[in-house]
C-alpha positions as CSV (number, residue, x, y, z in Angstrom):
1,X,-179.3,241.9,151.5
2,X,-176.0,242.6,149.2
3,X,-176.2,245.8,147.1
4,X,-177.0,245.0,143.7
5,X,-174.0,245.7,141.8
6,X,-173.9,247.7,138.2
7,X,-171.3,246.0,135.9
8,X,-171.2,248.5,133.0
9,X,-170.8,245.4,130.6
10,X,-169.0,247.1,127.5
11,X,-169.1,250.6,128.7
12,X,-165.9,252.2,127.7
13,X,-166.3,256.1,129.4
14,X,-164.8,256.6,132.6
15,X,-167.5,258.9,133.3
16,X,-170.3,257.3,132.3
17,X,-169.2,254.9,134.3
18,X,-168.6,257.1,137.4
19,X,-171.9,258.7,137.0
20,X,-174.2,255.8,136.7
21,X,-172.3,254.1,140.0
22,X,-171.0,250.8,137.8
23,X,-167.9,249.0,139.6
24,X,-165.2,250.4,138.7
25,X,-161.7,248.6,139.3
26,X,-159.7,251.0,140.4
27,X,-156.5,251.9,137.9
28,X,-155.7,254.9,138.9
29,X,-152.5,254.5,140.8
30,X,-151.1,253.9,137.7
31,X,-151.7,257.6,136.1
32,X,-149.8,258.5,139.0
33,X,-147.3,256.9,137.7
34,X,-147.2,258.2,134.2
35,X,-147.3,261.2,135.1
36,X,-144.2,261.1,138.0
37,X,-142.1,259.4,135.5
38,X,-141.3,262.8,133.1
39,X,-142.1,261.1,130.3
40,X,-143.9,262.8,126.7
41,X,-144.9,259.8,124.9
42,X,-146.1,256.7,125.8
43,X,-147.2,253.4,124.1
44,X,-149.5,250.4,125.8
45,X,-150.1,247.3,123.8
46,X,-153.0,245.0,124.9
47,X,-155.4,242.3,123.2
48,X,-159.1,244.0,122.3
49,X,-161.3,243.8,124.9
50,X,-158.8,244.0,127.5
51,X,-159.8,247.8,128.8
52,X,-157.6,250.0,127.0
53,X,-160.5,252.5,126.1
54,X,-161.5,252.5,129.3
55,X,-158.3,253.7,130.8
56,X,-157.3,256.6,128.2
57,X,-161.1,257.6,128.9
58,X,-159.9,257.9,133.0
59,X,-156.5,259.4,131.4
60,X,-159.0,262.1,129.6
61,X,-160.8,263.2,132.9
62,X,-158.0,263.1,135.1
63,X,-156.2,265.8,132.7
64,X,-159.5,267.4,132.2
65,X,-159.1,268.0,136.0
66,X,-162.8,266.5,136.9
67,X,-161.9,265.7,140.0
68,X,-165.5,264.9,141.2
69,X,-165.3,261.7,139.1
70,X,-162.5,260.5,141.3
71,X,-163.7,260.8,144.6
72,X,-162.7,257.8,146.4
73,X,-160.1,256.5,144.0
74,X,-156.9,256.5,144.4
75,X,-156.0,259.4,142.1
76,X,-158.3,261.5,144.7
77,X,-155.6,261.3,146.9
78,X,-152.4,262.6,144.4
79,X,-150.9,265.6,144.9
80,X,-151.9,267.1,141.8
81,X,-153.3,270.4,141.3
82,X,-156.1,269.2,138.9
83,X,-155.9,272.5,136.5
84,X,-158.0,271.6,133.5
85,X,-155.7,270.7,130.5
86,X,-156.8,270.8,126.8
87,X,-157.8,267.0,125.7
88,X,-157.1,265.6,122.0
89,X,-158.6,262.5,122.4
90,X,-158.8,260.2,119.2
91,X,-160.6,257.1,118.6
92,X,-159.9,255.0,115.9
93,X,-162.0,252.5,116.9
94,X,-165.2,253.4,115.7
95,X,-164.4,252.6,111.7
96,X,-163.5,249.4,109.4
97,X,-161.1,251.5,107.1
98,X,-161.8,249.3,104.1
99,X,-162.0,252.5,102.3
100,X,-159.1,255.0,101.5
101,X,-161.5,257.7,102.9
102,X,-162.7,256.2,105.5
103,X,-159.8,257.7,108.1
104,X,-160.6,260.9,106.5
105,X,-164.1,260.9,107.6
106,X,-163.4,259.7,111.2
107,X,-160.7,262.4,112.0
108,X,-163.2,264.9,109.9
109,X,-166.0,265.4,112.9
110,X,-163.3,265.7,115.9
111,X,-161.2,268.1,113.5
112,X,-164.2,270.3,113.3
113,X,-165.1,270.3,117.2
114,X,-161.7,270.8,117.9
115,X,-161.6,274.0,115.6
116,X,-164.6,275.7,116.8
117,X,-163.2,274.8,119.9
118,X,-160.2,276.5,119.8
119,X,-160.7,279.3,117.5
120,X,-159.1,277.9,114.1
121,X,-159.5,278.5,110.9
122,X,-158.3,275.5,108.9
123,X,-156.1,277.0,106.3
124,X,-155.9,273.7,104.6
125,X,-158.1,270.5,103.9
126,X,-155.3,268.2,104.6
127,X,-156.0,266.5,108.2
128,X,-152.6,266.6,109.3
129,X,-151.6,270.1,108.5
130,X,-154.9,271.0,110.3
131,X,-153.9,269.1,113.6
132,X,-150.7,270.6,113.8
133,X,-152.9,273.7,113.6
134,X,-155.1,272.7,116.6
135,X,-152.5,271.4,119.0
136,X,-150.7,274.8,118.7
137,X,-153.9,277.0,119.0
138,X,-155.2,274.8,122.1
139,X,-151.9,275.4,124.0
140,X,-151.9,279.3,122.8
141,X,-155.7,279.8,124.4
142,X,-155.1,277.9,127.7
143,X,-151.6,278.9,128.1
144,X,-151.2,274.5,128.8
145,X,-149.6,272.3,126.8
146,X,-151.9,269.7,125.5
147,X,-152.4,266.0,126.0
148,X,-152.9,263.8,123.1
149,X,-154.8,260.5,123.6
150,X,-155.0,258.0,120.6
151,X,-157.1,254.8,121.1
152,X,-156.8,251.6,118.7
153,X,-153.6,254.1,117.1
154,X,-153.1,251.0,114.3
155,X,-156.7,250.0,113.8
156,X,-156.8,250.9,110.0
157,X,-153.2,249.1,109.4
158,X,-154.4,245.8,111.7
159,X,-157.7,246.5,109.7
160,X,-155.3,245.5,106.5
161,X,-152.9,243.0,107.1
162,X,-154.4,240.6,104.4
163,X,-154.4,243.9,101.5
164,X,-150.6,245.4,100.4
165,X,-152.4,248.1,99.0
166,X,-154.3,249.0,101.6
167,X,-151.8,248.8,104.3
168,X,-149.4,250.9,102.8
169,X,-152.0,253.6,102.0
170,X,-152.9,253.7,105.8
171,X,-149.1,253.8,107.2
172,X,-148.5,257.0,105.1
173,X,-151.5,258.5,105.8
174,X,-151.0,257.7,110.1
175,X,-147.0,258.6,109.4
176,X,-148.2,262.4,108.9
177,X,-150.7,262.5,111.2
178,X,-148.7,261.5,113.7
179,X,-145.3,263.2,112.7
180,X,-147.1,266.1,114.4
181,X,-146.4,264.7,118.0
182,X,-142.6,265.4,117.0
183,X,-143.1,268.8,115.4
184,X,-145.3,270.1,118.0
185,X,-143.2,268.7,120.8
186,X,-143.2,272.3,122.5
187,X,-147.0,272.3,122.6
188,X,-147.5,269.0,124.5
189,X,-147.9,267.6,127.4
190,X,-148.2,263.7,126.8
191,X,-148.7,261.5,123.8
192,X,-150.6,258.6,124.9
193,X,-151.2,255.6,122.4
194,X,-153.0,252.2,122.8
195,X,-153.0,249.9,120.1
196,X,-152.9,246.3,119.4
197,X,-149.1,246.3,118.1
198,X,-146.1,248.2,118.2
199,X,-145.9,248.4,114.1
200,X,-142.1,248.7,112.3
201,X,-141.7,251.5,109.8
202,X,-144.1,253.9,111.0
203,X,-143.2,256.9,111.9
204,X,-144.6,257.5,115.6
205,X,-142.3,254.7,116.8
206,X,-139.0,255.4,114.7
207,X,-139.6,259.4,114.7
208,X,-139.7,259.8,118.6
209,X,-136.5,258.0,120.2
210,X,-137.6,258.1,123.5
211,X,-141.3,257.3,123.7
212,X,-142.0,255.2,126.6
213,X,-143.6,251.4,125.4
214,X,-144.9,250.0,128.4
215,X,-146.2,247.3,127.3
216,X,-144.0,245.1,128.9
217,X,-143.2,247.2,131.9
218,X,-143.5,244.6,135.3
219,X,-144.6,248.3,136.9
220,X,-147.4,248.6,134.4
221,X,-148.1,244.6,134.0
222,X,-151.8,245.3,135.5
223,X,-152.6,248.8,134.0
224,X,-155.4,246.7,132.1
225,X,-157.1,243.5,132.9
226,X,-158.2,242.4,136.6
227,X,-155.7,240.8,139.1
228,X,-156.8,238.1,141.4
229,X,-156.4,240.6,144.4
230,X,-158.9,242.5,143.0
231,X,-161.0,240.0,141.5
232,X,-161.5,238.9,145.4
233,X,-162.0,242.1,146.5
234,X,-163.7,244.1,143.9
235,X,-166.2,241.0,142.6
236,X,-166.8,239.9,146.3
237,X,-170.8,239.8,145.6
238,X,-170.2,238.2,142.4
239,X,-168.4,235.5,143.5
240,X,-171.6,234.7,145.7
241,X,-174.0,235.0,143.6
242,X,-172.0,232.5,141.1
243,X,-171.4,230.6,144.3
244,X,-175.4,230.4,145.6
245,X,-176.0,229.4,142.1
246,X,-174.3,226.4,141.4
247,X,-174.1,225.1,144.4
248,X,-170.3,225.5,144.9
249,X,-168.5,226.9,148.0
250,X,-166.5,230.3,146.8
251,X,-163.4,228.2,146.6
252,X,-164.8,226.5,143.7
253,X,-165.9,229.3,142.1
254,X,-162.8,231.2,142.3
255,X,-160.8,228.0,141.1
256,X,-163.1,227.9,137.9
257,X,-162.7,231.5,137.2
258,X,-159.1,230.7,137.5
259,X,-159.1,228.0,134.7
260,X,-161.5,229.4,133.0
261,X,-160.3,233.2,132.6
262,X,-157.1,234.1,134.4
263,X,-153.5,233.4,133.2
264,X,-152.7,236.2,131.1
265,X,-148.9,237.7,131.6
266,X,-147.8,240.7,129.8
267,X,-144.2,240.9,131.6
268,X,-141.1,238.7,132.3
269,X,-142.5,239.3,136.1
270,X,-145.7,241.0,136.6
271,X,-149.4,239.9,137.9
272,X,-151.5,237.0,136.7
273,X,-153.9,238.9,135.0
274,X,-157.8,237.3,134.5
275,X,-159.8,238.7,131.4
276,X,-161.5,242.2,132.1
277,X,-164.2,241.4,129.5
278,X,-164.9,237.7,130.6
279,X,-165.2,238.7,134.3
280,X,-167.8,241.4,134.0
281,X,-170.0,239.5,131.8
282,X,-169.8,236.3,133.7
283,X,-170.3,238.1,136.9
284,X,-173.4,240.4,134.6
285,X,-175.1,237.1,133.1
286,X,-174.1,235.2,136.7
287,X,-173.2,232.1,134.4
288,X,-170.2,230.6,133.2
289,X,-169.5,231.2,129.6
290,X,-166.8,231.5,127.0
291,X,-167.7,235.2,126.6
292,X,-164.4,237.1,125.0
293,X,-163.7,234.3,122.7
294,X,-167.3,235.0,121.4
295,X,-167.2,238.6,121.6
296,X,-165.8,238.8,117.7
297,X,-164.3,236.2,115.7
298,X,-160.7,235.5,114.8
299,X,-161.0,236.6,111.6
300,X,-157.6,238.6,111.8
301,X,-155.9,235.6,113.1
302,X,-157.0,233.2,110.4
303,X,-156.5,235.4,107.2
304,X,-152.8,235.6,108.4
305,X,-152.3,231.9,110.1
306,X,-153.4,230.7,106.5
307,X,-150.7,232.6,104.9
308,X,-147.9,230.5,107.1
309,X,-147.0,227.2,106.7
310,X,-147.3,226.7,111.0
311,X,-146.9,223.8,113.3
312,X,-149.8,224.7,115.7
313,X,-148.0,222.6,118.4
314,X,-144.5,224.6,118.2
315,X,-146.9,227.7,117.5
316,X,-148.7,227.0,121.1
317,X,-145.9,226.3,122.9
318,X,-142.9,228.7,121.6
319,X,-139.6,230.5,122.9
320,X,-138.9,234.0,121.7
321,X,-137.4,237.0,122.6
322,X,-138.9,240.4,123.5
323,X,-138.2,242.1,120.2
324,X,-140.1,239.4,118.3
325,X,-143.6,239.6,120.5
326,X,-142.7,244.1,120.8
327,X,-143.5,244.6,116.8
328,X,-145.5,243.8,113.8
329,X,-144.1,243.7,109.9
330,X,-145.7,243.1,107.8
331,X,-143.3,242.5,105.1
332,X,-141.7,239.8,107.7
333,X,-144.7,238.5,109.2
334,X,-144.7,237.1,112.2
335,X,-147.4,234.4,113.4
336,X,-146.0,234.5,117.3
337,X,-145.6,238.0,117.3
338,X,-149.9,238.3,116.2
339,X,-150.8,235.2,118.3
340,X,-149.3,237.6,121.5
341,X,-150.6,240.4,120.5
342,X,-154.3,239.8,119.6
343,X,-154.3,237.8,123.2
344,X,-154.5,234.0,122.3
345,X,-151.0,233.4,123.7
346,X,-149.5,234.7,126.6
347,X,-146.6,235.1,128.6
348,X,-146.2,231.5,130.7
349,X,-142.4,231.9,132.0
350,X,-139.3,234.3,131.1
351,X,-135.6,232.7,131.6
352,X,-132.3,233.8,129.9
353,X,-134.0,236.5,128.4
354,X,-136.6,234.6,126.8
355,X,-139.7,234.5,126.9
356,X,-142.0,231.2,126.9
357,X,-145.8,231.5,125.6
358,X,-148.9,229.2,126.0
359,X,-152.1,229.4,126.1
360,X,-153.6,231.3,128.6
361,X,-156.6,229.6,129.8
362,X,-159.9,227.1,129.0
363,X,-161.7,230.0,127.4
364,X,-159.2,231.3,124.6
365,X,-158.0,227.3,124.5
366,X,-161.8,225.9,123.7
367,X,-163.0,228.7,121.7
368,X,-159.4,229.4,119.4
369,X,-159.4,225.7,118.5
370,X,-163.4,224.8,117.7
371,X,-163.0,228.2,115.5
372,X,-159.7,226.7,113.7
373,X,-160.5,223.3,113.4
374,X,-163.4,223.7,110.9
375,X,-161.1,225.2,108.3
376,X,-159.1,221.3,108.1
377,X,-162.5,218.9,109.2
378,X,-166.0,218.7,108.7
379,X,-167.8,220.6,111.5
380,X,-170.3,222.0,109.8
381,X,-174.2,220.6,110.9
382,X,-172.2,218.8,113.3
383,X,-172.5,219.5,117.3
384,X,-168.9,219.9,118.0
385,X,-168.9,219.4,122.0
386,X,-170.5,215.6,121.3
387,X,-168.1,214.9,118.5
388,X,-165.0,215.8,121.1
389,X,-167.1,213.9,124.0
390,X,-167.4,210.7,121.8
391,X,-163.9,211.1,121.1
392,X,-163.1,211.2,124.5
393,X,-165.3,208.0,125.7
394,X,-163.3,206.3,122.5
395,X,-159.5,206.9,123.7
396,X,-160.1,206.4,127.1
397,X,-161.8,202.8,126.7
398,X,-159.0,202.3,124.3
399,X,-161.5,201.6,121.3
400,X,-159.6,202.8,118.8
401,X,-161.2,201.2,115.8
402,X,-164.3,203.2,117.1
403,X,-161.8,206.3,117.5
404,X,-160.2,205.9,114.0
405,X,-163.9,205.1,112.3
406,X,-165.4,208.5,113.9
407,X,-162.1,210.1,112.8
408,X,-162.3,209.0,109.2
409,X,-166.2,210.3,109.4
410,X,-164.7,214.0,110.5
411,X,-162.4,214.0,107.9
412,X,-164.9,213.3,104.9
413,X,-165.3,216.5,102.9
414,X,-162.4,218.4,104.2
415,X,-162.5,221.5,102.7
416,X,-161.3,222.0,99.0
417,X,-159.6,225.1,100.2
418,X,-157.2,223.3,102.4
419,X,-154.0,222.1,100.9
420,X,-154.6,218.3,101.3
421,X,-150.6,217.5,99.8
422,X,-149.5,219.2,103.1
423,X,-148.6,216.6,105.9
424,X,-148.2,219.4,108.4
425,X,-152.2,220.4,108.1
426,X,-153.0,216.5,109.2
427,X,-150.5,217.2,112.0
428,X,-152.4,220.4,113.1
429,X,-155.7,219.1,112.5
430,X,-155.0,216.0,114.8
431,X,-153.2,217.9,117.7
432,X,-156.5,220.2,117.8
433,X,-158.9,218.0,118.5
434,X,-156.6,216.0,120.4
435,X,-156.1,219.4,122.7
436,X,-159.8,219.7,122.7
437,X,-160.6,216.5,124.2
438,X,-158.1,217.5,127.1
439,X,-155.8,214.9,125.9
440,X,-152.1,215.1,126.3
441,X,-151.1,215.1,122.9
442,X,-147.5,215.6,121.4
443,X,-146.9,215.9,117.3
444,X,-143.4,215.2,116.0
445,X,-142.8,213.4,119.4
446,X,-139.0,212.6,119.4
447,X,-137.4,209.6,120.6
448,X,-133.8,207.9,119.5
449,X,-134.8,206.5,116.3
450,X,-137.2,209.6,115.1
451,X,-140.2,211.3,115.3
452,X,-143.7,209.9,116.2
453,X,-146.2,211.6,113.8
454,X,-148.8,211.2,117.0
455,X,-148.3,210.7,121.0
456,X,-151.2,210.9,122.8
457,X,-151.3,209.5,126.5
458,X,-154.6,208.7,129.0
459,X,-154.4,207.4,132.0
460,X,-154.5,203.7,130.7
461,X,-153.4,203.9,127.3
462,X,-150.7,205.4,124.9
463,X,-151.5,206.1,121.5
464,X,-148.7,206.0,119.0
465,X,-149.8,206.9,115.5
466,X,-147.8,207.7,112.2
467,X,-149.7,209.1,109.2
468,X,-148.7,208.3,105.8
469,X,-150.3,210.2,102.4
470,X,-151.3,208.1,99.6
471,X,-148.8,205.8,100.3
472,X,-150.6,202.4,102.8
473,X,-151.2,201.8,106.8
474,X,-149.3,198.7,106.5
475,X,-145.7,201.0,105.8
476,X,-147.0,203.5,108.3
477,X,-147.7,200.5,111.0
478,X,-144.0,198.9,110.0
479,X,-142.1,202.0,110.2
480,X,-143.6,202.1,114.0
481,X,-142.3,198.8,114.7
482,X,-138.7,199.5,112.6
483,X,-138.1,202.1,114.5
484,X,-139.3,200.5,117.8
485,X,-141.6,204.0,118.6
486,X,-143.2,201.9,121.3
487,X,-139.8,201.1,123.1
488,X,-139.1,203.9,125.8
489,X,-142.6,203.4,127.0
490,X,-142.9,199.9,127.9
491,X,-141.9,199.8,131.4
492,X,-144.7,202.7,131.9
493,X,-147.1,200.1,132.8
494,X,-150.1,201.3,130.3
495,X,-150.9,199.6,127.1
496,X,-149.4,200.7,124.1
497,X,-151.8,200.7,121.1
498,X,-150.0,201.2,117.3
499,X,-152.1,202.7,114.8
500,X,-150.6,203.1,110.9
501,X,-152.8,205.6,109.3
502,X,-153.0,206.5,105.3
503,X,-154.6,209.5,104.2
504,X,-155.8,209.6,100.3
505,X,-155.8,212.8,99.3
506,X,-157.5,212.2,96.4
507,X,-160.5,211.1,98.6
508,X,-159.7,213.9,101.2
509,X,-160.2,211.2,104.0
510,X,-158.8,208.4,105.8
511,X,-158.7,205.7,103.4
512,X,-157.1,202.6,105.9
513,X,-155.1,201.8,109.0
514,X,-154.2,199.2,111.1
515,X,-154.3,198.6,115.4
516,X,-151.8,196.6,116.4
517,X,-152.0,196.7,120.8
């Protein structure tokens, strides 16, 4: 009989962790690595969830020198001489900041452990003046320089993309907090920050030259998330379980967790990289879910995605350079930059420099789009895995009447806070569901004569549709056949089926179109 295995679902303490005998996948070869490299400060960006926490925790007992915690890790093996080093470790994480004192009040409780820890008296209420006053009176008592560990380092500016005020309130307040890493250089050992993204115009990036951002380091591709070397290894007993289950050999299995969880990327040439949080619970609740995607909604996402005017199709499938996915600004707001960074589009291939992004898997694919597609059609009291299966039984019979009747239904009662003038939101709305169904679907197809508003191919059929607004189906259907649309794809050897679509936006629906096959 196979050990019952203790996931730790959510646990974000190293020891904890250790102590209660919870798998833990070993990461730390990689502190070996920070700390042979000579480096001060450091920077690792990652999506939430993706075990940040849990690796500054390890970072925290390793400099601790708790060398009981590691036996049989990798970092057990390091020629280190674990002398205990004094620990700053901050966590941001544990606060909204929707209030200017809310940073205040976090920082408050580990200002006054730190104090009676090291002997200060705070000459000063102001939080920054009395950190600078800790880090030098931890390195005066232990005679080491001290080690500085900030998790979720930008959570009150990400906290406040949406509010001006807010945001700029919280970048001068972190600026002098963190100036101090500078102008207590010769008290410290390591600055280590994790965060969400590399933010311009604040001071911990452009007042230290040479910290280290590893985000995108092939070396450090792994340092979070699992790889599929050790999701075979590591979740060996998992894998059976799932595969006893349902009835699938651990081929199967290991093939859905692949479509299902794995294709993250976070360098031009590192790992494959499966979803930390997804694995453990799936491998907890022994059933296939969409677990990260439901773990906390995209609410940052879609209070800045409403502020761009965004082709979701360009937006899912983009080319960029590194310094546009490295950095957040927010007076030059960047939707590819957020999409990377928050984890709902990855790194897919890197040529000439640039890199190209997609989604990463079924999970982040499924749940991104049912939680965006209500905001441009009626959802709501509807179940929306039988609206995309009837949508699906529709296309691939070629009914499209049926498909363009059920569409007209979904659109009814778009919502008034949707900008109904905009062709581009029809566009977006269409190429969701249409990903949804598992359809391939192309918006703005080109061909020699122009654009098709909507490609959509099955195995039997091709869909060519053009939308019109308050204008008629019969000029949307004759600028298909004007511009012969249907023309490269005749030799193909499916049926081509012409759809001319007009949407009133005075009735916020479909009002009329015409089939022609």
């Amino acid at each position: 009989m196979e050990k019952t295995v203790i996931y730790g679902v959510g646990e974000q303490s190293f020891e904890v962790m250790r102590e209660r005998g919870c798998l833990y996948v070993d990461k730390t070869q990689f502190i070996e690595k920070i700390t042979r490299s000579g480096g001060q400060y450091y920077f690792l960006g990652r999506p939430r969830r993706f075990g940040k926490s849990l690796f500054l925790s390890t970072l925290k007992c390793f400099f601790q020198g708790r060398r009981e915690l590691f036996k049989g890790l990798y970092a057990d093996s390091m020629d280190w001489d674990w002398r205990p080093r004094p620990v700053l470790y901050i966590d941001l994480n544990i606060e909204k900041y929707q209030r200017d004192t809310d940073l205040k009040e976090v920082m408050e409780s580990m200002l006054r452990g730190w104090e009676k820890e090291y002997d200060v008296t705070p000459m000063s209420n102001n939080i920054s003046i009395r950190f600078k006053e800790i880090i030098e009176a931890a390195y005066k008592k232990t005679g080491e320089r001290v080690v500085i560990l900030v998790d979720e380092y930008d959570k009150p500016l990400v906290s406040n993309l949406h509010d001006n005020r807010m945001f700029e309130f919280y970048r001068d307040e972190l600026a002098a907090l963190y100036s101090n890493f500078k102008s207590s250089a010769e008290y410290i050992r390591m600055v280590f920050l994790t965060g969400v993204s590399r933010f311009a115009h604040l001071s911990v990036f452009s007042g230290l030259n040479n910290i280290d951002d590893i985000s995108f380091d092939d070396q450090y591709s792994s340092i979070c998330g699992i790889s599929e070397e050790e999701l075979y290894s590591d979740f060996k007993t998992g894998i059976n379980i799932l595969a006893n289950k349902y009835g699938m050999s651990s081929l199967e299995i290991k093939r859905e967790l692949k479509e299902r969880y794995d294709g993250y990327r976070f360098s031009a040439n590192g790992d494959d990289i499966y979803n930390p949080y997804s694995i453990v619970n799936v491998m907890n609740k022994e059933e296939f879910r969409n677990y990260w995607m439901h773990s906390g909604q995209a609410t940052l996402l879609m209070q800045q995605l409403n502020r761009f005017d965004t082709d979701l199709e360009s937006l899912f499938n983009t080319v960029c350079d590194i310094e546009e996915l490295r950095g957040l600004d927010l007076d030059i707001p960047r939707p590819v930059a957020l999409l990377y960074q928050t984890g709902y589009l990855t790194i897919k291939g890197f040529e000439d420099d640039l890199y190209t992004l997609g989604l990463p898997n079924q999970e982040v694919k499924q749940g991104l789009l049912l939680y965006l597609l209500p905001t441009y059609v009626n959802l709501h009291n509807l179940n929306a895995r039988f609206v995309v299966q009837s949508f699906v039984k529709d296309l691939l019979a070629g009914e499209a009447d049926a498909f363009m009747t059920r569409l007209k239904s979904l659109f009814a009662s778009v919502p008034y806070d949707m900008n109904m003038e905009c062709e581009q939101n029809l566009h977006n709305a269409l190429y969701m569901l249409m990903l949804l169904l598992g359809i391939n679907v192309r918006t703005e197809y080109r061909t020699s004569n122009g654009r098709i508003d909507l490609f959509i191919s099955t195995d039997r059929y091709y869909y060519i549709i053009e939308i019109k607004l308050d204008r008629s189906a019969q000029e949307a259907i004759g600028q298909i056949n004007s511009k012969e649309y249907a023309l490269p794809f005749k030799t193909d050897g499916k049926e081509i089926i012409k759809i001319g679509v007009n949407f009133s936006t005075k009735a916020r629906t479909i009002s009329d179109w015409i089939i022609e096959k």
